[in-house]
N, C-alpha and C positions, 0 to 999 in steps of 0.2 A: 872872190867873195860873192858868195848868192844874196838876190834881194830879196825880199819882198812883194808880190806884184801888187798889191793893193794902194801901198803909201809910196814905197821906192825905199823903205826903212832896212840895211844892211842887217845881216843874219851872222850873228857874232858867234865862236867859240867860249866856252865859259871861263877858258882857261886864260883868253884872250883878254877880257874886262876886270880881269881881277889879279891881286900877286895874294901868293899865299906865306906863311911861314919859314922860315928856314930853321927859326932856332925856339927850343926850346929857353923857360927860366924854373926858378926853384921858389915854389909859393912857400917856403919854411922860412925865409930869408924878406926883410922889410927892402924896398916897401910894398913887396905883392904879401907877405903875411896878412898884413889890415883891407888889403882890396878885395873887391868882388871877386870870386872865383865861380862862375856860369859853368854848370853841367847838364846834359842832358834831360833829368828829371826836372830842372827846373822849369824846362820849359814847354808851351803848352802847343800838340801837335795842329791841332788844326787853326787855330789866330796867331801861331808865334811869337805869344808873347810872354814874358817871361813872369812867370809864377811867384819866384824867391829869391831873395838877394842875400847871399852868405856870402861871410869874409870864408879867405883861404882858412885862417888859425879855428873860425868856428868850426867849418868841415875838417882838422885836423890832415888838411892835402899834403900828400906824399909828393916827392918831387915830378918834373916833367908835364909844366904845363905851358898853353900859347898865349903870351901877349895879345890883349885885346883894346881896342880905343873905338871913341864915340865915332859910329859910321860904319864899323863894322859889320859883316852877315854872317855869323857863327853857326855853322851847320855838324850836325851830327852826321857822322861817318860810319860809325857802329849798327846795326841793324840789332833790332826793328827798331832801333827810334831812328832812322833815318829821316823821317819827316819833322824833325826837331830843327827848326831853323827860326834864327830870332836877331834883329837888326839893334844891336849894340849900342845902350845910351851911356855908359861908362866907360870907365878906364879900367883894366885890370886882369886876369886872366879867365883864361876856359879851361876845360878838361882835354888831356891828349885823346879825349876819343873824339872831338871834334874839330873843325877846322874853321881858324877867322878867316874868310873870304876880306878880301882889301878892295873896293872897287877903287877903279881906275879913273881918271879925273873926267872921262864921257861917259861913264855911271852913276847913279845916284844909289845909295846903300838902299833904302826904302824901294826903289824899284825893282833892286836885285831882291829882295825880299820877296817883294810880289810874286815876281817868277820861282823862286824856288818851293815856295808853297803851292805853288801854282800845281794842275794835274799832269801837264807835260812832264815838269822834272817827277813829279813823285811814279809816274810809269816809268820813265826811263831807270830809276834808281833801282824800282822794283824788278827792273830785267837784269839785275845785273848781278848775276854768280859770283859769289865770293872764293876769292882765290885762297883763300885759308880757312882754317876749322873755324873762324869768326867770319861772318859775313860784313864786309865793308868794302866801303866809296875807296878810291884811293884818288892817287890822282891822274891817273891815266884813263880813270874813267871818266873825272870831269872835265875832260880835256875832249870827248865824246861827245857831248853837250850841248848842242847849239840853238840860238835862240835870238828871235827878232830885237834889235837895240835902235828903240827911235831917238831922234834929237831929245836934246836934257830937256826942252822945253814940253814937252810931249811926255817925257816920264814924271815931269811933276805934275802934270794934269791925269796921270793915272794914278799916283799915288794920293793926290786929294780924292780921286775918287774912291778907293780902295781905304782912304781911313774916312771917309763920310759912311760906307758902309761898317766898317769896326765900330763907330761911335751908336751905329742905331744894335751891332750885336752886343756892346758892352750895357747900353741903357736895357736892354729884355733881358742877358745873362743877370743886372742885378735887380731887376722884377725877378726874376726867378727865385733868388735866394732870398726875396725878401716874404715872397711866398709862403718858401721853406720854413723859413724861420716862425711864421703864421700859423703852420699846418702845426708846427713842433709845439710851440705854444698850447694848440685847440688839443693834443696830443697831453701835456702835461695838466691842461684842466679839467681834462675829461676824465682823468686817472688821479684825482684829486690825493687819496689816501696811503699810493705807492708812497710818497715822499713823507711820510710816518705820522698822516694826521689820521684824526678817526674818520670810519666806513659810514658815507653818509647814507640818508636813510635809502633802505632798499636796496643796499648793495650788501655781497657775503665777502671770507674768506678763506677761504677751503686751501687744502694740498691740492696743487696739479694736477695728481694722480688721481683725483677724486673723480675728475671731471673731461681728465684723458687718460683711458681704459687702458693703454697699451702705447709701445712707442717701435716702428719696425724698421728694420737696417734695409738699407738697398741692397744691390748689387754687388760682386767682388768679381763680376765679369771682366777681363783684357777688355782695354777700349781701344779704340781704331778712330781712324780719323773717312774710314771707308761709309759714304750717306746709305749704304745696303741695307746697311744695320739697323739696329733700332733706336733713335735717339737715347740718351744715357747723362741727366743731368748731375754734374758734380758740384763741388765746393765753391765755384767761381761760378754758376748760373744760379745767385739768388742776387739780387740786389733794390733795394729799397722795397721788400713785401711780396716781390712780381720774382719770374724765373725772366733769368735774362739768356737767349736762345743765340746769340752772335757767337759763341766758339762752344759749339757743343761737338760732343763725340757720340761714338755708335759701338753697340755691342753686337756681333756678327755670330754670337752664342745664343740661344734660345731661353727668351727669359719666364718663367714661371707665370700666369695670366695674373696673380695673384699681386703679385711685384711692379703693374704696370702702373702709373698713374692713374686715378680719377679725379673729375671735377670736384673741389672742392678739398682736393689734399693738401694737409699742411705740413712744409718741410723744416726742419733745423739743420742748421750747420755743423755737426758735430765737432769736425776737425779742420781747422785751419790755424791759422796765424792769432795772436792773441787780440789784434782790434779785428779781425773779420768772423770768429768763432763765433758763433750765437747768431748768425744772420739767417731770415726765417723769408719766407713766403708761403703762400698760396697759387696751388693748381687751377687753371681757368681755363683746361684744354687749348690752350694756345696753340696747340701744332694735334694731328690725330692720335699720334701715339710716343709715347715716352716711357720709360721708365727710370727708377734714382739710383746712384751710384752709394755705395757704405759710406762714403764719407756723410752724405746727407741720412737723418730718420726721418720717418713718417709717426707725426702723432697727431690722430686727428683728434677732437674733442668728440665727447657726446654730443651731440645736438639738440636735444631737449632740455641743456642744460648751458651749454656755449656754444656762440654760433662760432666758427673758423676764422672769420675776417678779424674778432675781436681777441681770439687768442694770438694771432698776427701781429695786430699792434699793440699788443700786451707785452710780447717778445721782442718789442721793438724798442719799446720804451728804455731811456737813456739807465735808467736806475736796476730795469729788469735786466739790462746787456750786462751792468757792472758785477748784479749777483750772477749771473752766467760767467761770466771773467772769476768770479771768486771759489769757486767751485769744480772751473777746469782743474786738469795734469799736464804737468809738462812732459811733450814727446822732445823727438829727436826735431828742433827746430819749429817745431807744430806745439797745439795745445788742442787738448780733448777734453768734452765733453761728457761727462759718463749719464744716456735716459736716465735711468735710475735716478740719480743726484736732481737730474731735471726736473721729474716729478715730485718732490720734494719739496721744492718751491713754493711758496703760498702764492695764490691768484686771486686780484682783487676784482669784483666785478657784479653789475649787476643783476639781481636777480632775473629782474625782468626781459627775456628775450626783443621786447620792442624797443626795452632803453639802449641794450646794448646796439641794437639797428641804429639806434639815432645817431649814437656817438660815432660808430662806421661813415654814416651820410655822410655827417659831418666831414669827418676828414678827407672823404673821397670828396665833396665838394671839392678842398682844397686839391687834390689832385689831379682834378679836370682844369683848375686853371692853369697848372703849373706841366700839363701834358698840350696843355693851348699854346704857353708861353713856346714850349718846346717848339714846337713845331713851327711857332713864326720866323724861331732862330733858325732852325733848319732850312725855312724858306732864305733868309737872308743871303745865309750862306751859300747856298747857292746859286741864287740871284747874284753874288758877287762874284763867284768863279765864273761863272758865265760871262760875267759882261767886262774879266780883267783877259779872258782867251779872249773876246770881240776887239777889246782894245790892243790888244797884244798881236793882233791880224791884221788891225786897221780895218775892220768891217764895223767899226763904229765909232 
């Protein structure tokens, strides 16, 4: 058994502190029909904490799943949610793609918790090659695994401290939404007439078309995952008005100068899924050079007539997504949007170029607090990983 040199605190195997499964049961059959049945999407990768509480009969669960009880660490095995790990306050079962971890009576569930969200396990899981066309934990990998185990006295003093920090990201996560909630408000005041009351003074409204000239397809370039290329945003890099740049692809085809982004281009979601269709942003040269894949068009507005940030949130608006939703086709899985039908649209707004600025301010206000809140969370967060590896080394 290796130690520790700092505390003298033994360096356990994982397979060692914990018993896992042997048998499956049948959530179709009482009394797990009425119980909770935890799946991976319920739960939330980086706090591990769980999202959603459905019975088995709600999820309509097919047989073959694990017995779960309070104390338990239900971790996902299935990749990529392998970072799904969440310490079990009921009774009931989980999904066979994951496994109740049982600790062992010199374990505490909350601290095996700690660890497995920790950045040790989620490197080691990330090294590990799946031995079938599905990539997954088994158990011989967890059996790989080894990691500092201090007296129970000593895991409950890191697990108070690891939920003293949870309690300060759970108090900012709900400033954040209550934010949100704020922004959507100043969002539905400012668009007074959308919801079918009359255009107050100084505002028009026109077709779409009237006031955006043209609508242009991107790309049908092969994309690659090779950084050579030329950035290439799709269907999944719009979200909340901004391009979201974390899994982007690249086109290693030579794209037209014409076809590239510039500042100030406004993109539609053509084709997606029927709640994510109709998701819009704005270009803010975020990265040098980009250009849009077909799935997204480009319609930018006149600009002596709308400015881009307000056609933004015009398309964002909850009532403008539902006539986008009403106007789609159904594809194969998917749902399309046809420009054409787009412009079509009536647009309410005002005439005035300064008022439309104002109403913009406004909201962007709200989203400098709610990029503030952001980032304090982010500080937390890492201010806690950091100081659960200090305590997990005895260097603090």
């Amino acid at each position: 058994m290796r130690t520790d040199a700092a505390r003298d605190w033994p360096t356990r195997c994982l397979m060692d502190v914990v018993s896992l499964p042997t048998g499956q049961v049948d959530p179709r059959v009482e009394p797990y029909r009425s119980g909770i049945l935890l799946a991976p999407d319920h739960v939330e990768s980086a706090t591990g904490r769980i999202l959603k509480r459905e019975t088995a009969a709600e999820q309509g669960a097919a047989s073959g799943k694990y017995l779960v009880r309070p104390g338990d660490v239900v971790f996902s095995k299935i990749r990529p949610a392998l970072r799904k790990v969440a310490l079990a306050d009921f009774s009931g079962v989980c999904s066979a793609d994951m496994y109740p971890l049982r600790p062992k009576e010199d374990i505490l569930g909350g601290f095996l918790a700690t660890v497995l969200l920790g950045e040790r396990f989620s490197a080691y899981v990330a090294s590990i090659s799946g031995r079938t066309g599905i990539p997954k934990v088994n158990r011989a990998d967890l059996a790989g695994f080894f990691f500092v185990v201090p007296p129970l006295s000593e895991q409950r003093r890191i697990v108070e401290v690891v939920d003293a920090f949870s309690a300060q990201e759970r108090a900012i996560e709900m400033s954040i939404q209550k934010l949100r909630s704020a922004r959507q408000g100043a969002l539905l005041a400012a668009m007074p007439s959308i919801e079918g009351g009359d255009l107050p003074r100084g505002w028009t409204r026109v077709p779409l078309k009237d006031v955006v000239p043209k609508a242009e397809y991107g790309i049908s370039n092969a994309l690659d995952q090779d950084p050579r290329g030329v950035p290439v945003l799709r269907m999944n890099n719009l979200s909340n008005g901004r391009p979201e740049l974390s899994d982007l692809r690249y086109s290693s085809m030579p794209i037209p100068v014409e076809l590239e982004l510039r500042r100030g281009d406004v993109l539609f979601n053509r084709t997606n899924s029927i709640d994510h269709v109709g998701k819009s942003g704005m270009w803010r040269s975020e990265i040098p050079r980009a250009a849009f894949a077909s799935y997204l068009v480009r319609i930018n507005p006149d600009e002596t007539r709308l400015i881009p940030e307000y056609l933004v949130e015009w398309l964002m608006h909850p009532l403008i997504r539902q006539r986008v939703k009403s106007i789609s086709t159904v594809a194969v899985q998917q749902v399309n949007v046809n420009p054409t039908r787009l412009r079509e649209l009536e647009i309410d707004m005002p005439v005035d170029l300064v008022e439309q600025r104002r109403i913009i301010d406004l909201l962007y206000s709200c989203d400098g607090q709610i990029q503030s809140e952001h980032a304090e969370l982010k500080k937390i967060r890492m201010l806690k990983l950091g100081l659960v590896d200090d305590l997990l080394t005895g260097s603090s």
